[in-house]
Rosetta silent file (secondary structure, phi, psi, omega in degrees, C-alpha in Angstrom):
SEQUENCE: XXXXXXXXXXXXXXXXXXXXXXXXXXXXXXXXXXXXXXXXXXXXXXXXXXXXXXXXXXXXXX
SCORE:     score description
SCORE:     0.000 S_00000001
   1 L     0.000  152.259 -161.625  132.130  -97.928  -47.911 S_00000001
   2 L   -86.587  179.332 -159.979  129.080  -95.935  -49.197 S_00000001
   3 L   -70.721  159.555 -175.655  126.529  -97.756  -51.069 S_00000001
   4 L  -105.394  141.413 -171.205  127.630  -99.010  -54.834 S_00000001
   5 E   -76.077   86.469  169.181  126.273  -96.626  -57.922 S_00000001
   6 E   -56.779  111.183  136.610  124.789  -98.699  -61.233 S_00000001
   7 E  -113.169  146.656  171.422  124.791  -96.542  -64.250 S_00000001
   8 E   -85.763  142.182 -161.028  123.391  -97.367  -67.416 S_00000001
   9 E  -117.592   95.723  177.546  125.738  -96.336  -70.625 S_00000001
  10 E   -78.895  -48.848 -173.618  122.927  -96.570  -73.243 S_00000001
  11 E   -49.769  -55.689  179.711  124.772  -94.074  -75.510 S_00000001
  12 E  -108.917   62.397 -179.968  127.484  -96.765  -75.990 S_00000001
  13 E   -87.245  141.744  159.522  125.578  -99.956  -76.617 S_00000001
  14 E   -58.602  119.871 -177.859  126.578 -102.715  -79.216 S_00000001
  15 E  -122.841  131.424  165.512  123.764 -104.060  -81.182 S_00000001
  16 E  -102.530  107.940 -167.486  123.502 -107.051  -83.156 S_00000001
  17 E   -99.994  178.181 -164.885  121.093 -107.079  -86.444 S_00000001
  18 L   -90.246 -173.959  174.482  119.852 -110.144  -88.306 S_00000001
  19 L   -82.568   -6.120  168.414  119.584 -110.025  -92.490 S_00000001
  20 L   -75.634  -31.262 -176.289  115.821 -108.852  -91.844 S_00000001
  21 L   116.133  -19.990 -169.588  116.966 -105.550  -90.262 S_00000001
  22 L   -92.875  158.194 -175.858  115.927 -106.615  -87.159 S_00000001
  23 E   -83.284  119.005 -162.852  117.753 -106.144  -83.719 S_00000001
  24 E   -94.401  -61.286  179.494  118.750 -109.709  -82.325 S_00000001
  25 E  -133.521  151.409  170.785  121.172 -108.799  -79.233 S_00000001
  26 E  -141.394  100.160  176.971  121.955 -105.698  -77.249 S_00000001
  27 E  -109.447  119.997 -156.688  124.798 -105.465  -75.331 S_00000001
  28 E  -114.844  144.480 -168.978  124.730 -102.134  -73.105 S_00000001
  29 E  -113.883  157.261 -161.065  127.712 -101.762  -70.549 S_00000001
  30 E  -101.350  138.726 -130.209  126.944 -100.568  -66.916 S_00000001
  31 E  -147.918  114.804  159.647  129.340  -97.555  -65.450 S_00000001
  32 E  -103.703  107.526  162.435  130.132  -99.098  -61.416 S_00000001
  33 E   -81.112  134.250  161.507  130.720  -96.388  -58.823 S_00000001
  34 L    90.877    8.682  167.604  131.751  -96.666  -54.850 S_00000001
  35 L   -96.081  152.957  150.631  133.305 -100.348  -55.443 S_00000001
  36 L  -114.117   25.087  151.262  136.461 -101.291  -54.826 S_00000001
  37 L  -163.968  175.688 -167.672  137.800 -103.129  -58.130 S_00000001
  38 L   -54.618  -83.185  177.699  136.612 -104.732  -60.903 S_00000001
  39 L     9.127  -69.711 -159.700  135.363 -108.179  -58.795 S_00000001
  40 H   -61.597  -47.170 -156.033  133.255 -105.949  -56.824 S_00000001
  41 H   -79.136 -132.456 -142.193  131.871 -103.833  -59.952 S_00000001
  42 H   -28.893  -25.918  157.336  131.012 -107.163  -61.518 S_00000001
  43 H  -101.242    9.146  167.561  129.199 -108.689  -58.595 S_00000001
  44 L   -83.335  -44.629  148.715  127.773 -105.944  -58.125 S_00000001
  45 L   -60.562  -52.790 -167.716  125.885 -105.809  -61.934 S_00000001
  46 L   -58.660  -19.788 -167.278  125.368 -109.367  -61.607 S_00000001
  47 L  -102.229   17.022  158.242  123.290 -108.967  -58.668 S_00000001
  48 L   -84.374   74.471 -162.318  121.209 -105.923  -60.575 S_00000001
  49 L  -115.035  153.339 -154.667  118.458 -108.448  -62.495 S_00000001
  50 L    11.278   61.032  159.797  115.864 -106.051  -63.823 S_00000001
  51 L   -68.713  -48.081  163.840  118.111 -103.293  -63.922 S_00000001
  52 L  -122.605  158.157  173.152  116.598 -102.355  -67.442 S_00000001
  53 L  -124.937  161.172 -171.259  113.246 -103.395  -68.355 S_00000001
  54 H   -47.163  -33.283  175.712  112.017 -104.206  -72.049 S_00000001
  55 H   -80.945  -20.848  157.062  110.269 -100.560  -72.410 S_00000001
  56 H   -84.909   -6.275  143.952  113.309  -99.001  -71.108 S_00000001
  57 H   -30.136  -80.303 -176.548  115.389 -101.145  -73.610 S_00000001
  58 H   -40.864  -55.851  168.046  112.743  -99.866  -76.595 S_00000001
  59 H   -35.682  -27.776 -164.013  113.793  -96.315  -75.750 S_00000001
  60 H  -121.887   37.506  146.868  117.371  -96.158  -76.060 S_00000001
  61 H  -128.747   10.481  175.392  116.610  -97.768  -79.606 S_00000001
  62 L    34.471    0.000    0.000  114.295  -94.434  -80.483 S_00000001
């Protein structure tokens, strides 16, 4: 099986903000290609640590 594909889905991220306005959590879901089920496509993000980094994070909050 060919190697497995991590995309990020920025477009539909969850955000949570505080009563200041400010953003507290971000939860952005990851689009797994080339696995074959959901197991794989979750150990497969878990083992992507610094898959986004805080300046790509800042971006895809414009």
């Amino acid at each position: 099986m060919a190697e497995p594909i991590v995309e990020v889905a920025y477009s539909k991220r969850d955000e949570t903000i505080n009563a200041q306005g400010a953003v507290t959590e971000i939860e952005i879901p990851y689009l797994v290609f080339g696995v074959a089920d959901e197991s794989a496509a979750l150990a497969t993000a878990a083992n992507m640590k610094g898959l986004i980094s805080d300046e790509e994070c800042a971006k895809s909050q414009g």
